[in-house]
N, C-alpha and C positions, 0 to 999 in steps of 0.2 A: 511494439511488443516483440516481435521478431528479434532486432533488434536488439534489444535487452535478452532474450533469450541466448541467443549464438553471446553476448556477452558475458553471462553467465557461464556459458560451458569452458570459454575462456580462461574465467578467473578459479572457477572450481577448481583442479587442480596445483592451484597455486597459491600456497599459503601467508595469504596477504589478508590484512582484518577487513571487512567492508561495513559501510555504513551505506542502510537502505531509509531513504525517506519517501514515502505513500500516506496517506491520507488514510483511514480507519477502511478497512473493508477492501484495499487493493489488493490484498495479497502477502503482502510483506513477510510473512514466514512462509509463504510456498516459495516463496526466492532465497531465503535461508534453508529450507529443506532440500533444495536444487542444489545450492553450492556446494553441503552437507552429502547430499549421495552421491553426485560424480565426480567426489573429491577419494584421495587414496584414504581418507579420515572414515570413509561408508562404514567398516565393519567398528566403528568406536563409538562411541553415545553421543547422540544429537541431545545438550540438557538448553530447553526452553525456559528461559524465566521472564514472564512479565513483571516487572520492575512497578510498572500503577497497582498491581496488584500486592504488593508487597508493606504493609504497615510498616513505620519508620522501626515500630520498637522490635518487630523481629527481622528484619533485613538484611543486617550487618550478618546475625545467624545463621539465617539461611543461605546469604550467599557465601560469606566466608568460614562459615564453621565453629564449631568449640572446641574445648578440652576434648569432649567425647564421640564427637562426630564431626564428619565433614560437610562441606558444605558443599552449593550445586557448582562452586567454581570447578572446585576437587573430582568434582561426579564427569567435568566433563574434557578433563585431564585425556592426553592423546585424542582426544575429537574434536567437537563444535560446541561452542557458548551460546548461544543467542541470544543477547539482551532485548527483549521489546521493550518498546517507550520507554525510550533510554531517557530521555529528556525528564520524564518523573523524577527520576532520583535524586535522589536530597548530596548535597552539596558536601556532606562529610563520604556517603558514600564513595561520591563522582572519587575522593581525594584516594582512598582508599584503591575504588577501580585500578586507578591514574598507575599505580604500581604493579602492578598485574598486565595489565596492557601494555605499558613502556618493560618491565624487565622477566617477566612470565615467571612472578615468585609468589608466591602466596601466604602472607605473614601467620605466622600458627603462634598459639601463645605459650610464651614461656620454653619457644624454640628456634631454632633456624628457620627463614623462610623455604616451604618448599617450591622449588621447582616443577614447575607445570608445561605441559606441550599443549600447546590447545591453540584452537582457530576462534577469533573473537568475530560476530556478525552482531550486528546492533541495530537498532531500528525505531524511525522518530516520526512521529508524524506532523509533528512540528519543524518549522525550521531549526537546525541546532548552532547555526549561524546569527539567527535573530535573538535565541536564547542565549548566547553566550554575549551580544552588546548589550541584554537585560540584565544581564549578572545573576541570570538564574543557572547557566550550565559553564564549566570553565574549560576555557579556551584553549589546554595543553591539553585536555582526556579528547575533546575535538578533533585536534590536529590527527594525534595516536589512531582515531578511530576512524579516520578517513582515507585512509591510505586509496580505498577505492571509492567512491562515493556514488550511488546507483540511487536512479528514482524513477517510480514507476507513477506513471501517469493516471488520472481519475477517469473514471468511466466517462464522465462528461468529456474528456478532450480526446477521447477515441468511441468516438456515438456509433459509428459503423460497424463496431464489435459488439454493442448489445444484442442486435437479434441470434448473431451466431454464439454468443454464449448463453443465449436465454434460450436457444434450441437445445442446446446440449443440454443442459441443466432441467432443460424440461420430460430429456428421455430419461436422466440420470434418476430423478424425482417420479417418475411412473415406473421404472424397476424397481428403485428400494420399495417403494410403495403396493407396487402387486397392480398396478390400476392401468388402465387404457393412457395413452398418449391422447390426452386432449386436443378438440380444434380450438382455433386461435380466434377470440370474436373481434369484430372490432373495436372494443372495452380496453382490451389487452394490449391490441397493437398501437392505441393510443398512449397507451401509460407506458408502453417502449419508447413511443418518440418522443413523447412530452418529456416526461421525467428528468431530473436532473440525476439520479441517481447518490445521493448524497453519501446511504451508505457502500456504495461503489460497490463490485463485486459478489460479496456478502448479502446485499441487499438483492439482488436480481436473484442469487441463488432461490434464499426465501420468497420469495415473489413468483419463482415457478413451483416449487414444492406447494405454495398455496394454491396455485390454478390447477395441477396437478389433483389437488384433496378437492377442488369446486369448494373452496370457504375463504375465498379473497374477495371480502365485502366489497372494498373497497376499489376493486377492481375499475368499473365504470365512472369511477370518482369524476376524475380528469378530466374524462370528455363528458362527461352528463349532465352534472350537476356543477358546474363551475358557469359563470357569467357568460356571455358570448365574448366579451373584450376579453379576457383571460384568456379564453381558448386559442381566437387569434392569435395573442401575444405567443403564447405558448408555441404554437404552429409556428410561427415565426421565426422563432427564435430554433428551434428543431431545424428547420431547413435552413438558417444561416448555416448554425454548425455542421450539419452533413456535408454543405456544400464547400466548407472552409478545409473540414476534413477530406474530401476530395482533393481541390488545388491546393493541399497542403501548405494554409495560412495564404496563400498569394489573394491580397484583398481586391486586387485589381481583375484577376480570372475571376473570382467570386461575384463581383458584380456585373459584369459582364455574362457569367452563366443565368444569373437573378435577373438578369435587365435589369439593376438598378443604377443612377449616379452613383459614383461612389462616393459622393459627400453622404447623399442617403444612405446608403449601407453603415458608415462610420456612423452616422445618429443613431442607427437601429441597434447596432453592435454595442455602443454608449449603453442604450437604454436596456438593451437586455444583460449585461456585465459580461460580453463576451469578451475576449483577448486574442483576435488572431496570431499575437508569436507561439500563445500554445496549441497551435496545430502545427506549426513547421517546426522541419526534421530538428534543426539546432535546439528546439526546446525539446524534443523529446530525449535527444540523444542521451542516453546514462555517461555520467562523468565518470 
């Protein structure tokens, strides 16, 4: 994360399109908001459009405009675009994009294209690589929209970050709130370790604004009410990847910290769907 950060301050400045892939709840427009403010583009309009959120029949409208109005391409003229789930987009769109993206003109009807300055940031949570050998996303608005290609990793392949963002999040969430800074029972720090944290980010926030309010039912779920074989597993697999995330994917230091063979380790790693390359540096690295 680091890493990706000092990446960022990098590229802000420099007006190159980037394409961010994360997983729902990473993040992905606080990395567009970043590029957007320590870029010379700050004082112009950050326009956000979620693209899933957009109905086929008014889209075309809203991104590129009418006779009588503009659209949000036009609104974000001299600044930042941001396309979320780019990958949604319907495949006339994409064709449409494709021109804007490759020559910054924006077809107006019954006129000359105009000419736009604008910074493109787009965002997938899907692969747009596996989408485009499905014939669902086309291969040239890809190329255009990768110049940079950045990806931020899921809460699961950086587990030694939950408790320091579920600390902040939990002071965050007792200020807005008016309320005491809760203690932490062991309920809690269970469902930090277990957790796979699917909705990443996002999801932890909510999850302390709940302990925060004291109306997180389900808080003791994890460790209380689940099987004993579950818990183990669960525990099991929690300390694989801390430890992986430690020696940085090295499966040979890992078992050796675990005391285990490391045939053992590969079986348990099998059985829980862990992936040691994504704890080392090369998989984290933003492209």
């Amino acid at each position: 994360m680091v890493r990706l950060r000092e990446t960022i301050r990098q590229l802000a400045d420099v007006d190159v399109d980037v394409l961010i892939e994360g997983e729902t709840g990473t993040g992905k427009e606080l990395v567009a908001l970043l590029l957007h403010r320590w870029s010379h583009r700050r004082s112009r309009q950050f326009v956000a459009v979620d693209c899933a959120a957009l109905p086929d029949a008014i889209a075309d409208e809203a991104l590129f405009g009418n006779r009588t109005q503009a659209g949000r391409i036009a609104d974000a003229d001299r600044g930042t675009l941001f396309l979320d789930e780019i990958d949604s987009m319907s495949p006339a769109l994409q064709g449409k994009l494709l021109r804007v993206v490759e020559e910054r003109e924006l077809p107006q009807p019954g006129a000359a294209p105009r000419v736009v300055n604008l910074r493109v940031v787009a965002a997938a949570k899907t692969d747009l690589s596996a989408a485009v050998t499905q014939g669902r996303f086309r291969a040239d608005l890809l190329y255009r929209l990768e110049t940079v290609r950045l990806r931020i990793p899921p809460l699961r392949e950086r587990r030694a970050d939950v408790p320091l963002l579920f600390a902040y999040f939990l002071g965050e969430a007792a200020e807005r709130f008016g309320r005491e800074r809760p203690m932490i029972d062991a309920a809690v720090e269970a469902r930090l370790v277990s957790d796979d944290w699917a909705g990443n980010v996002r999801e932890l926030r909510n999850f302390a604004a709940r302990v925060v309010l004291g109306i997180d039912g389900d808080a003791a779920q994890p460790a209380d009410q689940l099987p004993l074989s579950e818990r183990v597993d669960r525990f099991e697999a929690a300390a694989i990847r801390a430890t992986l995330e430690r020696v940085r994917g090295d499966v040979g230091a890992a078992a050796a910290e675990l005391q285990l063979p490391r045939r053992s380790l590969y079986d348990r790693m099998q059985r829980h769907g862990i992936e040691p390359a994504a704890f080392r540096p090369t998989a984290r690295q933003p492209e």
